[in-house]
Structures are given as C-alpha cells and as structure tokens.
Backbone as a printed PyTorch tensor [residue, N CA C, xyz], in Angstrom:
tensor([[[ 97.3150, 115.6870,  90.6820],
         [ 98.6110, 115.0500,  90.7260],
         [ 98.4640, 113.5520,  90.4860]],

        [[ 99.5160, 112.6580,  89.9450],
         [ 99.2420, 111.3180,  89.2720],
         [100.2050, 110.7620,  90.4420]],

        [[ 99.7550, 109.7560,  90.7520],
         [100.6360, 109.1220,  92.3460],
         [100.9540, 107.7530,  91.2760]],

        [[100.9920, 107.6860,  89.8550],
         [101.4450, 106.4610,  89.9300],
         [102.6740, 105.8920,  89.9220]],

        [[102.7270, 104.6200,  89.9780],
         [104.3010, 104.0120,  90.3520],
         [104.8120, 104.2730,  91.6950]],

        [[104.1190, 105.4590,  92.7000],
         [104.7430, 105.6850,  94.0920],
         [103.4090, 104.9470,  95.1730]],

        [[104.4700, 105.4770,  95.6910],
         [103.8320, 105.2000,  97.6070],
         [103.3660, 106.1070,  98.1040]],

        [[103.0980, 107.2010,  97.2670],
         [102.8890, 108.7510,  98.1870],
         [101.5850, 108.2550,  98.8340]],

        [[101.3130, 109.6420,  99.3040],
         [100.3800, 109.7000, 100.2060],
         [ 99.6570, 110.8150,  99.3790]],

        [[ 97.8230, 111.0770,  99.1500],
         [ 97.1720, 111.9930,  98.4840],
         [ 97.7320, 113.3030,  99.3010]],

        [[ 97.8020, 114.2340,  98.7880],
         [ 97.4890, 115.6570,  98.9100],
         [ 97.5050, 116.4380,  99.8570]],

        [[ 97.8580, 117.0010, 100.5100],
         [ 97.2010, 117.7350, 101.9990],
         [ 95.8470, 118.2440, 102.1330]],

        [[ 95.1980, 117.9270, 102.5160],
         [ 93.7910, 118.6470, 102.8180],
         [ 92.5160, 117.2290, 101.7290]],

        [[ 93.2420, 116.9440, 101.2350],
         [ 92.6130, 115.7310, 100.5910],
         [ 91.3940, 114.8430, 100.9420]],

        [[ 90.0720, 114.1580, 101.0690],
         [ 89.4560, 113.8440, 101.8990],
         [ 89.4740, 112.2600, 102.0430]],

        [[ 90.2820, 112.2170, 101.2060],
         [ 90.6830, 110.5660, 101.1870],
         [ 92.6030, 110.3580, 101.3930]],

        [[ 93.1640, 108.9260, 102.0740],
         [ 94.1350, 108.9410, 102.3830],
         [ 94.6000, 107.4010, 101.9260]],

        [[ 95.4940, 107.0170, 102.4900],
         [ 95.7170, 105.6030, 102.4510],
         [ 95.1910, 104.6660, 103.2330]],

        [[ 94.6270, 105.2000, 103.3690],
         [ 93.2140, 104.2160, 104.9910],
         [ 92.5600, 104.4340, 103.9090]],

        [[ 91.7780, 105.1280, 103.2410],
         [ 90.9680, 105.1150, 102.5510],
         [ 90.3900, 103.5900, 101.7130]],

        [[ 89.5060, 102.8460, 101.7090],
         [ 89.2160, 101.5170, 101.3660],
         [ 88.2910, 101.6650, 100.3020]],

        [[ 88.4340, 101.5990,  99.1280],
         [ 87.7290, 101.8610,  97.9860],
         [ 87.8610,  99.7930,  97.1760]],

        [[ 86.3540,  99.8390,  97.1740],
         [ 86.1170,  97.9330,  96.4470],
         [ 85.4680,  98.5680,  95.3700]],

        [[ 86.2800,  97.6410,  94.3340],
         [ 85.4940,  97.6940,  92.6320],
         [ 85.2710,  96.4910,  92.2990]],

        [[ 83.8120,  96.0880,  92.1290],
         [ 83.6630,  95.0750,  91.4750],
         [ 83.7100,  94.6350,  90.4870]],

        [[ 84.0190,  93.3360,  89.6050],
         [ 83.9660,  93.4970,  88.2120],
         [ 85.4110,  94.1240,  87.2090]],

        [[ 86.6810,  93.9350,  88.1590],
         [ 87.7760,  95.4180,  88.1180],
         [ 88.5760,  94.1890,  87.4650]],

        [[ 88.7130,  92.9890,  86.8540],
         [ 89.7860,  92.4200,  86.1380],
         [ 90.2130,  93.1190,  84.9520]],

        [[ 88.6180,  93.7510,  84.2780],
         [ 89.2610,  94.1630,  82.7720],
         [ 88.0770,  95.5230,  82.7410]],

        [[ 88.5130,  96.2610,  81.8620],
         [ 87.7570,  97.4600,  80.9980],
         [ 87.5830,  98.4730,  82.3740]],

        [[ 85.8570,  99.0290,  82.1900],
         [ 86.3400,  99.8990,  83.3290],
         [ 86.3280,  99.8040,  84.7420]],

        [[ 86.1660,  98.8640,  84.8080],
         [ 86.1960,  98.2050,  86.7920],
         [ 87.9700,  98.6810,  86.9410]],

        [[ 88.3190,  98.0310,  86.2310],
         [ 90.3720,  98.0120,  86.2050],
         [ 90.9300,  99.3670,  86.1360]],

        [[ 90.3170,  99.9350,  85.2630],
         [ 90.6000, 101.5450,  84.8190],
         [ 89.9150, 102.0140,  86.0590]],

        [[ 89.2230, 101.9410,  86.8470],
         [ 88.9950, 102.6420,  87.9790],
         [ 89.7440, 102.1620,  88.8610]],

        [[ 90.1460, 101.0800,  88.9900],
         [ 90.4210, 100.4140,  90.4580],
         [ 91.9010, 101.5000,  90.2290]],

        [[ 92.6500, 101.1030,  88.7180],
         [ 93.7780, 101.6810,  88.7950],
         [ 93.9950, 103.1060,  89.3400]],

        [[ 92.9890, 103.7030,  89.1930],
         [ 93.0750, 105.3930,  88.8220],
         [ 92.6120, 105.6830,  90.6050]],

        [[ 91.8280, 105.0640,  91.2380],
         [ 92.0070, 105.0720,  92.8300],
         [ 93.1290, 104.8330,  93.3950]],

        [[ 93.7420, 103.7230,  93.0050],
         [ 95.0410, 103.3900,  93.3690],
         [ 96.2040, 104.5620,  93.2130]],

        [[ 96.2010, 104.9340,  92.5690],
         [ 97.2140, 106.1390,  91.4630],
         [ 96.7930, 107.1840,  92.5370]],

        [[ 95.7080, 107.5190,  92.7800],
         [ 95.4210, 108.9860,  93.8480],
         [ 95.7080, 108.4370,  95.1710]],

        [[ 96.0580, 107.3870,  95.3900],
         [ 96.4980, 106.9490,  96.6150],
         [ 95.3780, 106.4660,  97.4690]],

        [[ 94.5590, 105.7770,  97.4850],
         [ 93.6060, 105.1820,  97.9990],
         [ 94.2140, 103.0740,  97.9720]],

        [[ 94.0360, 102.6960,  98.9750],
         [ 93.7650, 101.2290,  99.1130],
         [ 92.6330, 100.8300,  98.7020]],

        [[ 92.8840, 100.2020,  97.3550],
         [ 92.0550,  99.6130,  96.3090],
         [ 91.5380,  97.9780,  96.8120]],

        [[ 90.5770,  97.3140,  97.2410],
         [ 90.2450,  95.7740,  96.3880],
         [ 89.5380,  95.6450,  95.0880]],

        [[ 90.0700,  94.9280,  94.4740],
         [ 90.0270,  94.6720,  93.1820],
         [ 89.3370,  93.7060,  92.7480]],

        [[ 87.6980,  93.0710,  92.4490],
         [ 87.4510,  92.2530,  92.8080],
         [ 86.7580,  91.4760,  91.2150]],

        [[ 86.6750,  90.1910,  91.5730],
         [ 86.2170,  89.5560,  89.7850],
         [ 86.0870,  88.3440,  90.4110]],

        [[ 85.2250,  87.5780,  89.8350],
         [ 83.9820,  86.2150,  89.6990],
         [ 85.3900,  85.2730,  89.9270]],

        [[ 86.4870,  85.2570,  88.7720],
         [ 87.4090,  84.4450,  87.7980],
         [ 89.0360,  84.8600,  88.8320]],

        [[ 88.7930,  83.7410,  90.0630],
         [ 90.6790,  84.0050,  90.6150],
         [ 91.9190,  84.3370,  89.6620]],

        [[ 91.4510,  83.3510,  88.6440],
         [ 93.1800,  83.7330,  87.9680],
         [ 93.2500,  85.1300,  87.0880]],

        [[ 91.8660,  85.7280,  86.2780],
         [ 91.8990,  86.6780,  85.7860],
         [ 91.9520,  87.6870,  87.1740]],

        [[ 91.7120,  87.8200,  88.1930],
         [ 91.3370,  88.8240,  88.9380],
         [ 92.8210,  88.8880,  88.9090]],

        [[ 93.4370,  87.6260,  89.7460],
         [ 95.4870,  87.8090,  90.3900],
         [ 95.6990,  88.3850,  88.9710]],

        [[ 95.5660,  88.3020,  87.6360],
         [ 96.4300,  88.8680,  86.8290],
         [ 96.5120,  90.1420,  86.1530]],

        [[ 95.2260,  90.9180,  86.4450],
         [ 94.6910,  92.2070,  86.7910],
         [ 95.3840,  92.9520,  87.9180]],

        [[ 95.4670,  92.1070,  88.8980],
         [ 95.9990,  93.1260,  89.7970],
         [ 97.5830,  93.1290,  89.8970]],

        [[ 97.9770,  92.1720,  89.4100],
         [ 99.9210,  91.8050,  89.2470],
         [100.5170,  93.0230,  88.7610]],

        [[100.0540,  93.8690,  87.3540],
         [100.5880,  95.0400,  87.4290],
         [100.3620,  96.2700,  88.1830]],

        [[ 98.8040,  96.6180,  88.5440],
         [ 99.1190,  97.4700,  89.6720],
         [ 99.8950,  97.1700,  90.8360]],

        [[100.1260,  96.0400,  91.4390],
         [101.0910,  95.7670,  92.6280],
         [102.4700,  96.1220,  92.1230]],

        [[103.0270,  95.6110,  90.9550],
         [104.2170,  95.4640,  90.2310],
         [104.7620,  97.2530,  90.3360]],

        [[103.3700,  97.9670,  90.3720],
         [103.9470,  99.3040,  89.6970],
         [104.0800, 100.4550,  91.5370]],

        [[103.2300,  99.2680,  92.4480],
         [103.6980, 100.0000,  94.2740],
         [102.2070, 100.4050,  94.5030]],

        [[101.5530,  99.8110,  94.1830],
         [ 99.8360, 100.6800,  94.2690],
         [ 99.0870,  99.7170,  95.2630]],

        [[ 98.6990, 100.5160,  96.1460],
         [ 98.2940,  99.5730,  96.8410],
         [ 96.7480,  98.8300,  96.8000]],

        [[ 96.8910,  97.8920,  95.8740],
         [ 95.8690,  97.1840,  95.7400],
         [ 95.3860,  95.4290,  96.0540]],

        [[ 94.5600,  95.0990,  96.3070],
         [ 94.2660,  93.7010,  96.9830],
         [ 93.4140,  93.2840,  96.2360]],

        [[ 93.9450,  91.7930,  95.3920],
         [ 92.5300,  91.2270,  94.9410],
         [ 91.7480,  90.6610,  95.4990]],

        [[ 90.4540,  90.0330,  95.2930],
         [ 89.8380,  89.0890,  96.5250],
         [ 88.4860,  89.0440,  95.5050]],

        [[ 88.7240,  87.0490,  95.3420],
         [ 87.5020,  86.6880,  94.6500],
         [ 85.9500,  87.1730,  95.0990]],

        [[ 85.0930,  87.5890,  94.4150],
         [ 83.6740,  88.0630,  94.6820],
         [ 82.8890,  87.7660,  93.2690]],

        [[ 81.6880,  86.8130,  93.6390],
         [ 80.6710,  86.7630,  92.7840],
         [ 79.3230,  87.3160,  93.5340]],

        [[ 79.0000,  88.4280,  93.2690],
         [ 78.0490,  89.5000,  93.1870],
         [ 76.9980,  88.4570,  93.3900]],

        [[ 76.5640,  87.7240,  92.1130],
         [ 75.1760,  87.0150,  92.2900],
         [ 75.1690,  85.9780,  92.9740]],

        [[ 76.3400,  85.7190,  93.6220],
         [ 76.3900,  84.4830,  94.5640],
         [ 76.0490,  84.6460,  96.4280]],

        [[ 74.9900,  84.4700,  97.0740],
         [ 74.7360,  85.1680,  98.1200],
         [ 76.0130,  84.6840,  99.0670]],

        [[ 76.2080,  83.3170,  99.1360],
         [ 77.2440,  82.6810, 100.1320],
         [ 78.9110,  83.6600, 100.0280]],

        [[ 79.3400,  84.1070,  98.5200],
         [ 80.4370,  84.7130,  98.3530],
         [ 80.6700,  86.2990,  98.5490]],

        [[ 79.1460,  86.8250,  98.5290],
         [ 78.9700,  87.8850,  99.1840],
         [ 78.7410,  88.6420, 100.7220]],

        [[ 78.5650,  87.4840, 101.5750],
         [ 78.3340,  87.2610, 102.4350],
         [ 80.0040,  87.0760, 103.4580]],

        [[ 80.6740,  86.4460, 102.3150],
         [ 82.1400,  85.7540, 103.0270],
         [ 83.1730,  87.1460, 102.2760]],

        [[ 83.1180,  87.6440, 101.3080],
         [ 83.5460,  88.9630, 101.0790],
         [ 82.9760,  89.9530, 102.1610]],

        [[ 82.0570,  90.3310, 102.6700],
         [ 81.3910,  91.6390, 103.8080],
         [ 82.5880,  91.4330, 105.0970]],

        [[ 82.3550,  89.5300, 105.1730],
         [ 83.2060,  89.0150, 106.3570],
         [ 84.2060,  89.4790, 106.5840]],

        [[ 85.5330,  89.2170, 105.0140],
         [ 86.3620,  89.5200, 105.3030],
         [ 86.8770,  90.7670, 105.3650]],

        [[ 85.8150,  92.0340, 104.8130],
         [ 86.2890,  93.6560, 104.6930],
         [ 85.8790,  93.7780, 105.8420]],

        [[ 85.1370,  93.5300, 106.3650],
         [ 85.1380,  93.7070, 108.1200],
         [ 86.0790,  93.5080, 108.7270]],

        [[ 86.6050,  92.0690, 108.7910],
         [ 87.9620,  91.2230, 109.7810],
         [ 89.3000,  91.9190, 109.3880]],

        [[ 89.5160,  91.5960, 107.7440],
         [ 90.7300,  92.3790, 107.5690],
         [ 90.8970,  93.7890, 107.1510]],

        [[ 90.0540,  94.5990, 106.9040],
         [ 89.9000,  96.1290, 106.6770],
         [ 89.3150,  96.9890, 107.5590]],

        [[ 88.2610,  96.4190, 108.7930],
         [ 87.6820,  96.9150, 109.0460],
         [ 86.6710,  98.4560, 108.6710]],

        [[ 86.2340,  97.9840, 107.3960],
         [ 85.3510,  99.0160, 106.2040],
         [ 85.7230,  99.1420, 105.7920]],

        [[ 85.1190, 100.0070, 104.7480],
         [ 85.6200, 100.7850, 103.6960],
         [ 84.7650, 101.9450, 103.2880]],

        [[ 85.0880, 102.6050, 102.3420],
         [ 84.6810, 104.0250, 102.3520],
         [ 84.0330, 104.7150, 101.2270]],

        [[ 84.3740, 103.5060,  99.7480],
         [ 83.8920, 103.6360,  98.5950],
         [ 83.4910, 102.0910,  98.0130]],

        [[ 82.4810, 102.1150,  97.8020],
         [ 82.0420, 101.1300,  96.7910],
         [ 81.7190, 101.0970,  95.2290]],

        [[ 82.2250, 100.5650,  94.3160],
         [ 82.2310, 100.5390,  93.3090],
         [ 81.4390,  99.3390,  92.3410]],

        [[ 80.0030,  99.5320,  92.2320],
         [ 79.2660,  98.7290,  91.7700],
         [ 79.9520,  98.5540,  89.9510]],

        [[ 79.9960,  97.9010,  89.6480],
         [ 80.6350,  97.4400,  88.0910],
         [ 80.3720,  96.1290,  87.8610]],

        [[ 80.3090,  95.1090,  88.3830],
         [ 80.2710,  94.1590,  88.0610],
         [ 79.0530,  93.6400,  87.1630]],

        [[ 79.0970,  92.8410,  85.7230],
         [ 77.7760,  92.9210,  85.1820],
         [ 77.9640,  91.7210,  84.2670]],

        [[ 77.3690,  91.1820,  83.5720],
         [ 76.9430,  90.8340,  82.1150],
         [ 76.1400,  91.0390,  81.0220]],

        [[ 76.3320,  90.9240,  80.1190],
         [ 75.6500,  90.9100,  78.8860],
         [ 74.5680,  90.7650,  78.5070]],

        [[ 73.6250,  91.1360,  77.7340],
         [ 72.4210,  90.8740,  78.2290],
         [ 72.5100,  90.7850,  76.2810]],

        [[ 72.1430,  89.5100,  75.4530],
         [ 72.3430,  89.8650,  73.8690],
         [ 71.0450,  90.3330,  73.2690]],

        [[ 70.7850,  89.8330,  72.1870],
         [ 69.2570,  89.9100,  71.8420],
         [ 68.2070,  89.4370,  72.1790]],

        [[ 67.0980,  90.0910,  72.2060],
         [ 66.1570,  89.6510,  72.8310],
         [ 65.8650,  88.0520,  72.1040]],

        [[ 65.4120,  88.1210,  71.0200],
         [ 65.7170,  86.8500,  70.2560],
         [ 66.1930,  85.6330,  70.5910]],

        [[ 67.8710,  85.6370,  70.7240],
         [ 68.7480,  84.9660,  70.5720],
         [ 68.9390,  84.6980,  72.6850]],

        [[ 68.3920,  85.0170,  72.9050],
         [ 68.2060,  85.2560,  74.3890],
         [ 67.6230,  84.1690,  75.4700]],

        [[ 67.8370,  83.1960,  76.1440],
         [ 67.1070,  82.2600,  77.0060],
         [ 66.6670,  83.2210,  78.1410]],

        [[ 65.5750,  82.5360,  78.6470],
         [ 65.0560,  82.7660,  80.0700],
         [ 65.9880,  83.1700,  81.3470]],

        [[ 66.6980,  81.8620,  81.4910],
         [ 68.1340,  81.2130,  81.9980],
         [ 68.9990,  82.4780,  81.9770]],

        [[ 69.6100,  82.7160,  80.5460],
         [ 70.4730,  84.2460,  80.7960],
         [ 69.8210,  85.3900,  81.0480]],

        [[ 68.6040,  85.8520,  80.6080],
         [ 68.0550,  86.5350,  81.4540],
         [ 67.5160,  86.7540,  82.8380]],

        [[ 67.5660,  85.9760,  83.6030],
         [ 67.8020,  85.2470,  84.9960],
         [ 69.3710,  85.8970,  85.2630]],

        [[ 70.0550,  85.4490,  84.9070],
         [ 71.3280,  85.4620,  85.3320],
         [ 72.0070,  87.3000,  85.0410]],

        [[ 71.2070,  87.5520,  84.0080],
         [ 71.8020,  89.0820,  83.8170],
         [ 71.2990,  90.0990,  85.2370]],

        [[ 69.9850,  89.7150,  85.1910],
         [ 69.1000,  90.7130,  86.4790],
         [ 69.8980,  89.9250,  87.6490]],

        [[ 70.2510,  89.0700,  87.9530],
         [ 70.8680,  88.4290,  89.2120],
         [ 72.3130,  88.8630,  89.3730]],

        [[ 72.9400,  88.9730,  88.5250],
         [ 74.4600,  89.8540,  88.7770],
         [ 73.8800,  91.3630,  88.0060]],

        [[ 73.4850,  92.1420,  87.4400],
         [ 73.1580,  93.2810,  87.2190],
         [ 72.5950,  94.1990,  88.1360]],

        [[ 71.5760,  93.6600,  88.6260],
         [ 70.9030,  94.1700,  89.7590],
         [ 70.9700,  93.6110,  91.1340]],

        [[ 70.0350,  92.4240,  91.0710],
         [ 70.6580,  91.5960,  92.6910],
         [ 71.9750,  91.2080,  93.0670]],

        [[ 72.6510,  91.3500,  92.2910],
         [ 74.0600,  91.7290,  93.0930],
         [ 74.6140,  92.5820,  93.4830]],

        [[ 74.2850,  93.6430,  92.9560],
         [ 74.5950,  95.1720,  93.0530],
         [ 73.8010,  95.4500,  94.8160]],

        [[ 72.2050,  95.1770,  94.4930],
         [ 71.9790,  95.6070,  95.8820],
         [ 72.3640,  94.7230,  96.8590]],

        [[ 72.1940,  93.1530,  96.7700],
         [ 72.7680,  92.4130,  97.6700],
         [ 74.1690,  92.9390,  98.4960]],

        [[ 75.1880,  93.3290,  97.1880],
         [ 76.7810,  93.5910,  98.0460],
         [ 76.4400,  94.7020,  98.9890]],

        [[ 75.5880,  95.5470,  98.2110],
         [ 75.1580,  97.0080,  98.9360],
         [ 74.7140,  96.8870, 100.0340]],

        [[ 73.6640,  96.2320, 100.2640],
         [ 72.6700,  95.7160, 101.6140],
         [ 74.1910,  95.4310, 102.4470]],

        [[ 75.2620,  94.1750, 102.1860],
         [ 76.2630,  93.4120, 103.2950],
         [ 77.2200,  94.4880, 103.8910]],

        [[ 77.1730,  95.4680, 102.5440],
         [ 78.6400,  96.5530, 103.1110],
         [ 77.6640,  97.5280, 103.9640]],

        [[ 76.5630,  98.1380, 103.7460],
         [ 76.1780,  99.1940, 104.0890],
         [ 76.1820,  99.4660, 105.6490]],

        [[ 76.5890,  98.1350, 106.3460],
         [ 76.8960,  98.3320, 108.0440],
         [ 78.2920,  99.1020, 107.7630]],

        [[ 78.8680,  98.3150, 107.2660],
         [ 80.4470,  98.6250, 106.8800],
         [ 81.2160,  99.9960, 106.8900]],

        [[ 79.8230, 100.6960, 106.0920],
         [ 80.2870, 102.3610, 105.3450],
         [ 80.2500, 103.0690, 107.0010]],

        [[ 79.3280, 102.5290, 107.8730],
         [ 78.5390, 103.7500, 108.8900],
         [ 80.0160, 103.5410, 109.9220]],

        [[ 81.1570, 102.7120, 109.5840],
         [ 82.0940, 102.3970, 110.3030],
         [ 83.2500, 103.4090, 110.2820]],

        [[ 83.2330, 103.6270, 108.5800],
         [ 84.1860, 104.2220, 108.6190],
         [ 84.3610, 106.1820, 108.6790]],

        [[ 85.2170, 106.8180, 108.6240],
         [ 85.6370, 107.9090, 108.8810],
         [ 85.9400, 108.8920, 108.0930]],

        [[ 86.0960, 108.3370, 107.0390],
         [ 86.0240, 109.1410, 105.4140],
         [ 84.2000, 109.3280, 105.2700]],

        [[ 84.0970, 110.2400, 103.8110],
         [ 82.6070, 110.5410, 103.6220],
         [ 82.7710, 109.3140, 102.5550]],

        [[ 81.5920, 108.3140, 103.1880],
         [ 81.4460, 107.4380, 102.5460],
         [ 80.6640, 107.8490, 100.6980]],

        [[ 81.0770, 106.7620, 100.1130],
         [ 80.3410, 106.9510,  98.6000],
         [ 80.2360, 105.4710,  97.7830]],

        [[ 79.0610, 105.7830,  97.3620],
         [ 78.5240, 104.4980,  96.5440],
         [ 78.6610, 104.7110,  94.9180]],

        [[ 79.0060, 104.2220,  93.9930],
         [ 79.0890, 104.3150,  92.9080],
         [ 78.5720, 102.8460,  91.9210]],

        [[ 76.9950, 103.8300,  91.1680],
         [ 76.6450, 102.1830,  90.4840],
         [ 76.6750, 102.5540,  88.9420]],

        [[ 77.9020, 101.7600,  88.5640],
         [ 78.1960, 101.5720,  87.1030],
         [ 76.9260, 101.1530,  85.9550]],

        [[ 76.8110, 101.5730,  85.0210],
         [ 75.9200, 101.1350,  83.9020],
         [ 75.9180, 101.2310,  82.6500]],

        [[ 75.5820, 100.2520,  82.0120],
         [ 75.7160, 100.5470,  80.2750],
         [ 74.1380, 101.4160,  79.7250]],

        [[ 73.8970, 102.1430,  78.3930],
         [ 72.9580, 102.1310,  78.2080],
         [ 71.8850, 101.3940,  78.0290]],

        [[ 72.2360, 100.3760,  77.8710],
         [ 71.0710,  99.2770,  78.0700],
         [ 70.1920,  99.0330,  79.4840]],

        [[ 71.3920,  99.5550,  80.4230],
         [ 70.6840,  99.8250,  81.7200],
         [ 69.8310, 100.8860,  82.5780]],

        [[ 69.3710, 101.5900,  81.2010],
         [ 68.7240, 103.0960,  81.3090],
         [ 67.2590, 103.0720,  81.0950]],

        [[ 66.3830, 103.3050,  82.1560],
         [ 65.2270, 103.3010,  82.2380],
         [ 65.0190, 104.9680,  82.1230]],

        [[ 63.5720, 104.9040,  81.3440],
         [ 63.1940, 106.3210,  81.5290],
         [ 61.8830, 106.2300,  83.2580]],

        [[ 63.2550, 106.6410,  83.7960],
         [ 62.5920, 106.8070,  85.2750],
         [ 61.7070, 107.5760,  85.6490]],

        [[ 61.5310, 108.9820,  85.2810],
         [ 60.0160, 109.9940,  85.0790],
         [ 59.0750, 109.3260,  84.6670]],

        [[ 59.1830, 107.9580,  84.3530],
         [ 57.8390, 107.8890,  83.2430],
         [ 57.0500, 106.7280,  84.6760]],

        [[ 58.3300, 106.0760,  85.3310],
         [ 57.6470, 105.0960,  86.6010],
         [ 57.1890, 106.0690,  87.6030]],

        [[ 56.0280, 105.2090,  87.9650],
         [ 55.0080, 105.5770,  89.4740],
         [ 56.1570, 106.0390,  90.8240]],

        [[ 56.4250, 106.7680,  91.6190],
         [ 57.1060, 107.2550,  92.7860],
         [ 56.2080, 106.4940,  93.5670]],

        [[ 57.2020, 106.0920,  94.7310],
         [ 58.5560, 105.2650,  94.4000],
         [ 59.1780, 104.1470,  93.3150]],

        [[ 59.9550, 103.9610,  92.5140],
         [ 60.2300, 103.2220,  92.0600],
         [ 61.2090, 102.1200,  92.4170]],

        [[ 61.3740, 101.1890,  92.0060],
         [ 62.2120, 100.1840,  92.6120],
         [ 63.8020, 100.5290,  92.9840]],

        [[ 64.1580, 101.8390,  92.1740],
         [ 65.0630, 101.8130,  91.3260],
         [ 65.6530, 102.9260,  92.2310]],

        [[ 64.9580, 103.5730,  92.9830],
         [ 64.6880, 104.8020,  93.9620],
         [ 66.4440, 104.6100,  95.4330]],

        [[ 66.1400, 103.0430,  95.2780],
         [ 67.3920, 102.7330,  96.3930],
         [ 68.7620, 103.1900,  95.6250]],

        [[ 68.5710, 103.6540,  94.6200],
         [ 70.1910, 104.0010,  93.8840],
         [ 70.2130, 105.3210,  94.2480]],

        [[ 69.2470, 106.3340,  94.3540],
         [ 68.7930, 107.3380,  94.5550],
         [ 69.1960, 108.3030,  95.8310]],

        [[ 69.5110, 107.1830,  97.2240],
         [ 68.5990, 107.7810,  98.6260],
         [ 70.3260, 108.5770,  98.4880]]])
C-alpha cells in the first residue's frame, strides 16, 4: 500500500509504525531522497540528513508539503564533532531510532586526475563516516523496540572481491 500524501498509519500487523525512526544520510538528492521518501510514504518517521543546510531544508520541503513525516537535520558523516552532536540530538529529541541508512558518500574520479587530499576525503566520508555514525548510534538501536536495521549504501566502485581477503577482514563490521 502507498501512504503517500497521508498521515496513515502502516498496516496492521506491520513491524514498523510511526514511532518507527528511520535516518538517511546523504538523502538531499538521488537515492538517499528516494529512500528517505519511500520510508516516509510506508509511514515511518524519516530524518533526512545532508552535509549542505539549504540543500537538505529543500529536499525535505516537498516531502513535508505532501504530510510525510519527515525531519531534516544537518550531518557531516566525516566530521567527528557533527556526528557526535547529531547521536546527541536522536537521543534528546527521538530518543533512537530503529533504521539507519548509510548513503552518504563522494566521488572518488580517476586515479590520474586524483590528489592524495581527495582521496583522504573520499575514505573519510565513504568509510569513516559510515562506521563513525554507526559506532555513535549503535547505543541508540539497543534502545529501541522495533527490530533494529542497518543499511550500507554503495556504488560499484565500492566493491571489493571479499573471498579473496584474509578472515577477518576489515570490512567484516558490515557483516556482524
């Protein structure tokens, strides 16, 4: 069933509700947004989250516009201080949440055409941000009352042939 444009409530027997607290990072544009929306639409309380305040408020202006209950709230992934003050506030004002939505990323161009510097910065919001937010929420999840779920977004560029690394691999914490 498509809940969009309403206020309903999911489903009977459903395992998620409007308590339900689902964060997408990275959700101003492409598929962070297309998810945040499509949680929203099944009736879940969405945050909606992006690096860029004014792109994030204008991302989320039409899901609000359309009754969905969604919240933006600035988050830079590779920033430890803003990740730290995001955990804060899904604690204070949500008290948890129940889904996490890893998305947030950049570009990574040619190897070539490529500095040190942006490669620095790709593994620092690609990866160390991903586990960083993960590490701040993961008190968060054991809070709440829904079956918690983690979700980590990726392009193919972010595809290791993992059979081929030594057990354990680094990569193993996406895994548990």
């Amino acid at each position: 069933m498509d809940y969009s444009g309403t206020k309903e409530s999911p489903p009977a027997g459903a395992w998620w509700s409007r308590e339900t607290v689902a964060v997408v990072t990275g959700a101003n544009r492409g598929i962070g947004h297309a998810l945040a929306a499509r949680l929203a639409e099944h009736g879940l309380t969405v945050v909606l989250t992006a690096r860029d305040g004014e792109r994030g408020e204008a991302a989320a202006a039409p899901l609000l516009a359309r009754g969905l209950a969604v919240v933006f709230r600035r988050l830079d992934v590779s920033d430890p201080a803003s990740v730290a003050e995001f955990a804060a506030w899904i604690r204070d004002a949500l008290g948890g949440l129940d889904i996490l939505v890893n998305n947030a990323a950049v570009s990574f161009n040619e190897i070539d055409t490529n500095s040190v510097e942006h490669a620095e910065a790709v593994l620092r919001t690609n990866f160390y941000g991903a586990k960083m937010l993960t590490e701040a929420l993961l008190p968060l999840f054991r809070q709440s009352s829904a079956t918690s779920r983690i979700l980590n977004v990726s392009s193919q560029l972010g595809l290791l042939n993992v059979s081929a690394l030594p057990p354990p691999s680094v990569y193993s914490i996406f895994f548990r």
